[in-house]
C-alpha positions as CSV (number, residue, x, y, z in Angstrom):
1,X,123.7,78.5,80.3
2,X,124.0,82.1,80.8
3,X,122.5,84.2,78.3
4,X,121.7,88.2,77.5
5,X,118.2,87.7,77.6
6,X,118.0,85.8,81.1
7,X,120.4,88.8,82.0
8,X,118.3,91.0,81.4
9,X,115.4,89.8,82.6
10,X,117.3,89.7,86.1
11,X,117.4,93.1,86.0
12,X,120.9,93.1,84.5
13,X,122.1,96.6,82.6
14,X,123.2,94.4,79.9
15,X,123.5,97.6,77.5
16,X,126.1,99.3,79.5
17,X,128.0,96.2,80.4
18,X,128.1,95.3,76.7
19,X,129.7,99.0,75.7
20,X,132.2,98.3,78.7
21,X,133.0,95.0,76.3
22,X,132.6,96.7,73.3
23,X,129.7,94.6,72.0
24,X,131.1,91.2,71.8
25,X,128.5,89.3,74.1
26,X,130.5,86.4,74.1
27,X,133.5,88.1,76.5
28,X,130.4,90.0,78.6
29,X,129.0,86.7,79.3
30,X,131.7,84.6,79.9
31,X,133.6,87.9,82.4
32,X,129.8,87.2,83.6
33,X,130.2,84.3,84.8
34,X,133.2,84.4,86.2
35,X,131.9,87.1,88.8
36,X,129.3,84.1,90.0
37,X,132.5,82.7,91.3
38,X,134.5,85.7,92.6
39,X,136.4,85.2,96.0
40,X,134.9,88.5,97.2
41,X,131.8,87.9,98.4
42,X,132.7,84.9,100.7
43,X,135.6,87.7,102.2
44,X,133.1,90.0,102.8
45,X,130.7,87.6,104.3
46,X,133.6,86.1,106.8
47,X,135.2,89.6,107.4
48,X,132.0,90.7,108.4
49,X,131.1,87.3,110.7
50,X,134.5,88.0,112.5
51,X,133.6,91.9,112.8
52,X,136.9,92.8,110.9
53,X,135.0,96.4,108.9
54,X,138.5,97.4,107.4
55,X,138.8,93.3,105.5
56,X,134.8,94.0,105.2
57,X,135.0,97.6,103.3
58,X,138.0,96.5,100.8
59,X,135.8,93.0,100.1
60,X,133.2,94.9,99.7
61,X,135.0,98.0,97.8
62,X,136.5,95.1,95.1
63,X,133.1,93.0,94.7
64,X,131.5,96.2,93.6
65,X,133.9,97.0,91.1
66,X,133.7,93.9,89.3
67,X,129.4,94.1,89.7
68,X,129.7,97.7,88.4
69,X,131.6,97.3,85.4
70,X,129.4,94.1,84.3
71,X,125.8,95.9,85.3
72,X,125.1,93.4,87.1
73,X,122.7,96.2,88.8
74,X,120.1,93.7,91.2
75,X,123.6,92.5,93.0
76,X,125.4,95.3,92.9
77,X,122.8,97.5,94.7
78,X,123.5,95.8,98.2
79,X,127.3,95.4,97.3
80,X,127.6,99.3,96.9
81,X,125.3,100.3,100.5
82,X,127.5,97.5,102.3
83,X,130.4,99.5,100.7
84,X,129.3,102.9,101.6
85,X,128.3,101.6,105.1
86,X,132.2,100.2,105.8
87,X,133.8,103.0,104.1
88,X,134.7,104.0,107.6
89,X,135.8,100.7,108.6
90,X,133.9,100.9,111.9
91,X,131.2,98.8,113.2
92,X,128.2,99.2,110.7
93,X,124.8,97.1,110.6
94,X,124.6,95.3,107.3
95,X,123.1,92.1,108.2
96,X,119.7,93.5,105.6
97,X,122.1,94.2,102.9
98,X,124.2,91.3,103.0
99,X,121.2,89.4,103.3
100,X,119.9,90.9,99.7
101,X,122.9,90.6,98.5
102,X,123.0,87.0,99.1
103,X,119.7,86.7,97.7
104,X,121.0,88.3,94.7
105,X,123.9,86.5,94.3
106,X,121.9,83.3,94.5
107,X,120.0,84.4,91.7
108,X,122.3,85.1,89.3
109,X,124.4,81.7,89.9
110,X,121.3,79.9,89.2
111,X,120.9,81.9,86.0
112,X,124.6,81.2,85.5
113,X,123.9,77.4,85.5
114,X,121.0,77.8,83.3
């Protein structure tokens, strides 16, 4: 089970994410988990597998929203590079970042099922 403490010791920004949910942990966590299950990252992994940057940047572009507003800070770091680095929808290398970002996505859906 997901919890603020296992958040935070993750490397979550659980503070800010909690003001962004005006304090009630309960929404936080459960808005939490539902980014372990968000369509985005698969996108961005496929778009970027079939070399499609434009599909790549706006999979990337939503991802990091939804990381952003939750704090979920040790995924979203990758997320936002990836983002920066397909902002220009062209060719970019991101096979290190998407790699962490795997990694960190890993993590946190293990936390997420406790």
């Amino acid at each position: 089970m997901l919890t603020i403490d296992a958040l935070r010791a993750w490397g979550a920004n659980v503070d800010e994410g909690l003001t962004r949910c005006c304090g009630n942990e309960a929404f936080y966590l459960r808005l939490a988990g539902m980014a372990a299950q968000d369509g985005n990252f698969a996108r961005l992994e496929e778009a970027l597998g079939a070399e499609d940057y434009s599909a790549a940047f706006e999979a990337a572009h939503a991802l990091k929203g939804v990381l952003a507003n939750l704090a979920l800070t040790p995924w979203l770091a990758p997320v936002s590079e990836m983002t920066e680095l397909l902002r220009g929808r062209q060719k970019a290398d991101c096979a290190a970042l998407l790699s962490e970002a795997r990694r960190q996505r890993d993590a946190f859906v293990a936390l997420c099922k406790g």
